[in-house]
C-alpha positions in Angstrom: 27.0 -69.7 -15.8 23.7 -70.9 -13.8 22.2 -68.0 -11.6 22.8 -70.0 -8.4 26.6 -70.2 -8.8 26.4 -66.7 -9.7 24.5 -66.1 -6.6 26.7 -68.5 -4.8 30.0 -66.5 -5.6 28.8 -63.2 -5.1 27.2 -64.4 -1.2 30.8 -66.1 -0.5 32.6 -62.8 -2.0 30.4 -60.8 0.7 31.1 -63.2 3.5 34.4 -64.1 3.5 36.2 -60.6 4.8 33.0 -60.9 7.6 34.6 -63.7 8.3 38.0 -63.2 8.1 37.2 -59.9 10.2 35.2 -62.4 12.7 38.3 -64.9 12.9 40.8 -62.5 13.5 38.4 -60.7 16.5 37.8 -64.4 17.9 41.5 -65.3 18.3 42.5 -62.1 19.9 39.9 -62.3 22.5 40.8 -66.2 23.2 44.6 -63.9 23.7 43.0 -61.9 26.1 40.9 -64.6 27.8 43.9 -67.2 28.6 45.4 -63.9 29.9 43.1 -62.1 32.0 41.0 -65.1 32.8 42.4 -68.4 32.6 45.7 -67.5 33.2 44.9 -65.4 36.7 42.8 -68.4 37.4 39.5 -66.8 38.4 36.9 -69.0 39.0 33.5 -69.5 39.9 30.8 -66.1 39.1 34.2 -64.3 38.1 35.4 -66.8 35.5 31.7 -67.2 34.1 31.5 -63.4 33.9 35.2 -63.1 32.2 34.6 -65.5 29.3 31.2 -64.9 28.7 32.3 -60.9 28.2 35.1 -61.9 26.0 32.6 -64.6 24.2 30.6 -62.1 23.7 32.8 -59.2 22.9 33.6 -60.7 19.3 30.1 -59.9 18.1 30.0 -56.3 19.2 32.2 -55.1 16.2 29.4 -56.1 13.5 26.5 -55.6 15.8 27.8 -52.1 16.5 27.9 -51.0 12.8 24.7 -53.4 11.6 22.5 -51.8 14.6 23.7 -48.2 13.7 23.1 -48.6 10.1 20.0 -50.8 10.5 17.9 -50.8 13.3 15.5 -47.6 14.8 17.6 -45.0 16.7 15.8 -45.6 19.4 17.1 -49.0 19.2 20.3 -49.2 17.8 21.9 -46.3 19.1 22.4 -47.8 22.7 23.1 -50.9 21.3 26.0 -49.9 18.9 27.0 -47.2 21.8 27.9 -50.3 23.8 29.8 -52.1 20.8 32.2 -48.8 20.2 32.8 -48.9 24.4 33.5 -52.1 23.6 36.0 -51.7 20.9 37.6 -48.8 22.7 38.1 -51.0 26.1 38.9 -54.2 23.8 41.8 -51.7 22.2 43.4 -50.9 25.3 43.0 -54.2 27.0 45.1 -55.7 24.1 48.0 -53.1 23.8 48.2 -53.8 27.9 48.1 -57.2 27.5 50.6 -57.5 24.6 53.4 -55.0 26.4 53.1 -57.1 29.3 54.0 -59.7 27.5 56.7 -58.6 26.0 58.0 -57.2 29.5 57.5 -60.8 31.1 59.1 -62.0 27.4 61.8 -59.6 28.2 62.7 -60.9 32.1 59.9 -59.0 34.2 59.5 -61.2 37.0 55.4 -60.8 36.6 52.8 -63.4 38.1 49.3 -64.2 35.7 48.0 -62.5 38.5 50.3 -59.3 38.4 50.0 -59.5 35.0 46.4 -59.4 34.5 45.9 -56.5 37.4 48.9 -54.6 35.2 46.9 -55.1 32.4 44.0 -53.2 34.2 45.4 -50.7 35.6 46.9 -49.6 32.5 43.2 -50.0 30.7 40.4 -48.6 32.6 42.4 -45.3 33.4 43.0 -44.9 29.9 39.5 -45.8 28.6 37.7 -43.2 31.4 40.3 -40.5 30.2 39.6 -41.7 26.1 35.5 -41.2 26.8 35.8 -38.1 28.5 38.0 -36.8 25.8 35.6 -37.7 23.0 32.4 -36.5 24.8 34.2 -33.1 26.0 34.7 -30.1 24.2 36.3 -30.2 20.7 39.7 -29.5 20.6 41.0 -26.3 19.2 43.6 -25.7 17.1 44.7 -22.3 16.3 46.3 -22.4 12.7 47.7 -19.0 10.8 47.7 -19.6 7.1 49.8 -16.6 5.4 48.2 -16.4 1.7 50.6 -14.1 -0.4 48.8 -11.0 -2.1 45.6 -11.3 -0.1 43.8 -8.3 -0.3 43.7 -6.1 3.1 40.3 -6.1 3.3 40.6 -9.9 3.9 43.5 -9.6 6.2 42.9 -11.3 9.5 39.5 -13.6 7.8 39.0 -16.2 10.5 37.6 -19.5 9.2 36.4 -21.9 11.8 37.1 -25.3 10.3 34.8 -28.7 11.6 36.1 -31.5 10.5 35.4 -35.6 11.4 32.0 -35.0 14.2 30.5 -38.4 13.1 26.6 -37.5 13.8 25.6 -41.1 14.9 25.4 -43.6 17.5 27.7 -42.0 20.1 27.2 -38.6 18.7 23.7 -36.8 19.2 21.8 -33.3 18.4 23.0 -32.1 22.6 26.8 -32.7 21.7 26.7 -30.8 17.9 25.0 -27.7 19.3 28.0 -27.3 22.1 30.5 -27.9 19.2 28.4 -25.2 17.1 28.5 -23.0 20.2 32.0 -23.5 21.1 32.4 -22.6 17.0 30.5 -19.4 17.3 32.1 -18.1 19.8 35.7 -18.1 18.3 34.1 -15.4 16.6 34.4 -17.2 12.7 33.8 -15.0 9.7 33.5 -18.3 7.9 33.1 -21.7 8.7 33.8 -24.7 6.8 32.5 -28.3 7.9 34.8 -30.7 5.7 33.2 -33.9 5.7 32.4 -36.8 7.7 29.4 -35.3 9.7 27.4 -38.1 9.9 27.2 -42.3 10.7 24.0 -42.9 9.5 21.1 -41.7 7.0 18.7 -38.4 6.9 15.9 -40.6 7.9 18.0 -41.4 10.9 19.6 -38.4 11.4 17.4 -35.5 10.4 16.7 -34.1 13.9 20.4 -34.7 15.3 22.1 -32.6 12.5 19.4 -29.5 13.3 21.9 -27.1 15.1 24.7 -27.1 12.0 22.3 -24.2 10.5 23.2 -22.3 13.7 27.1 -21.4 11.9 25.2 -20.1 8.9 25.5 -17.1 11.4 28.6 -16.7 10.3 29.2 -13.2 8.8 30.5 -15.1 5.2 28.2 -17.8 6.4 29.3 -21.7 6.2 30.6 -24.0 3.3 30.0 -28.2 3.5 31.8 -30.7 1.1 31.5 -34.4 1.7 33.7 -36.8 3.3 33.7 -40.8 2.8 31.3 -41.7 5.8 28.6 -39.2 4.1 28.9 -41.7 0.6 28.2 -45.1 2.9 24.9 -43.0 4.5 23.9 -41.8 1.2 25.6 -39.0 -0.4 23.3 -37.1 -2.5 20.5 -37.0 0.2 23.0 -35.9 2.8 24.2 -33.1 0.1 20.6 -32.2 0.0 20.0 -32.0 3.8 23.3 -29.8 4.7 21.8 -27.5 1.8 18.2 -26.9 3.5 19.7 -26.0 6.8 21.4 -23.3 5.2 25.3 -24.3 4.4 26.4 -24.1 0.6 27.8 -27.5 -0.2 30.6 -27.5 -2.7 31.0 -30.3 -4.4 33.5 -30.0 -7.0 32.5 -26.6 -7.2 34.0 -22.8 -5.6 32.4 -19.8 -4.0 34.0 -16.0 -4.3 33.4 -14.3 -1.0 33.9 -10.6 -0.7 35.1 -8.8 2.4 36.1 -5.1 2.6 36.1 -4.9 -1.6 38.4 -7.7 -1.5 37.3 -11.1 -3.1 38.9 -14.9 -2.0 38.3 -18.2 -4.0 37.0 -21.4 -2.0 36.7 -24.5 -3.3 35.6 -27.7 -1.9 35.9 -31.2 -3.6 34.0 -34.6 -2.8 36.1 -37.0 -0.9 38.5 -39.1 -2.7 36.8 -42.0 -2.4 33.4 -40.7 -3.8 33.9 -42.0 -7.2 33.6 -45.7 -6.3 30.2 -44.7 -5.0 29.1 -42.7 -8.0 31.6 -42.1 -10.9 30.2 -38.8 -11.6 31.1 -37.7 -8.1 34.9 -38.6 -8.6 37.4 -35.9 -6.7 37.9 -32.9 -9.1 40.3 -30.0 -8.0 40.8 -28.9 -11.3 
């Protein structure tokens, strides 16, 4: 086969879910357009402003991602800031626009007009409650896991588990310290930070992800493994960067930690999805 139908294939194989993902974005915001624009019949400075956010609004999804992956901090951090605002606002202006629907479907006696000012009423309450939840303080959930035969010098071990923080775009150095604070003082004699830390590279990163060596304060000090969104950043350099600042990354691999002459096995395993990255990284409990 000729090199440019090779090239040809591989260019159309990359493309077409972009596109698919691009046509399905453009046809829901048309939805919400003849709904919350056309159909209310704004017009004038309001109309322009309502379909040039909706035109606009299909691009944020793949800017979002492309600017966070690929552009300066500096730089693409406020732009892909305002593509996931987007993407939350876009979310709850469609389940509003769709139940409405199905109320008017249903009987509702509900003008375009009453409809669209539903639709918003319902949205930017929910969208101001979603952001403040996401930039407030982790959630936390207090968990007692009964291990038969453990040792009584272990009895009582508190493990302070971070899961999912997503270092990145919408996620900087200020909000990880106050979740490593708020960690610390739970009082943890172990804490274990199970993937997904980061949306983005080391070069990128570096400075953000600082404060995680503050929970190697930890009396039995702090465990790592990787998570999916650490394999599409760069794995192996992320492994390597968790490791300077002081946490013992397990990957595929256990620790014995000793308290009061008792000794507990932990293990930690790369994500399941690591071996499409690197087969040598596949998921190994055993």
């Amino acid at each position: 086969m000729a090199p440019t139908v090779r090239t040809s294939r591989l260019l159309l194989a990359l493309l077409f879910p972009v596109l698919l993902v691009l046509g399905l974005l453009g046809l829901l915001h048309h939805y919400l357009w003849l709904r919350l624009v056309q159909g209310p019949g704004l017009q004038g400075l309001a109309w322009a402003a309502g379909t040039g956010l909706f035109a606009a609004g299909v691009l944020t999804v793949p800017v979002a991602f492309a600017a966070s992956r690929l552009l300066p901090r500096r730089v693409g951090s406020p732009l892909a800031f305002g593509g996931f605002l987007w993407m939350g606002a876009f979310s709850f202006l469609l389940v509003g626009t769709a139940g409405l629907d199905l109320m008017r479907w249903a009987g509702a006696p509900l003008s375009p007009a009453g409809h669209a000012a539903g639709v918003l009423a319902f949205a930017v309450p929910s969208l101001l409650w979603a952001y403040r939840t996401a930039r407030g303080p982790a959630v936390v959930e207090r968990v007692a896991v009964p291990i038969p035969g453990l040792g009584p010098g272990l009895q009582g071990l508190k493990v302070v588990q971070l899961s999912d923080i997503h270092v990145g775009p919408t996620v900087d150095r200020a909000h990880l310290q106050r979740m490593v604070d708020q960690a610390l003082a739970l009082g943890p004699d172990l804490v274990v930070v199970t993937g997904d830390l980061v949306d983005g590279s080391v070069a990128q990163l570096r400075d953000e992800v600082a404060p995680l060596a503050g929970l190697c304060r930890a009396p039995l000090g702090a465990c790592f493994v990787t998570g999916n969104h650490e394999y599409y950043s760069g794995g192996r350099a992320w492994e390597a960067e968790v490791a300077r600042l002081g946490l013992r990354v397990l990957h595929n691999a256990h620790v014995v930690l000793e308290r009061g002459g008792d000794r507990l096995v932990l293990a930690g395993v790369t994500d399941l999805e690591a071996g499409r990255f690197f087969p040598e990284d596949a998921c190994r409990p055993d």
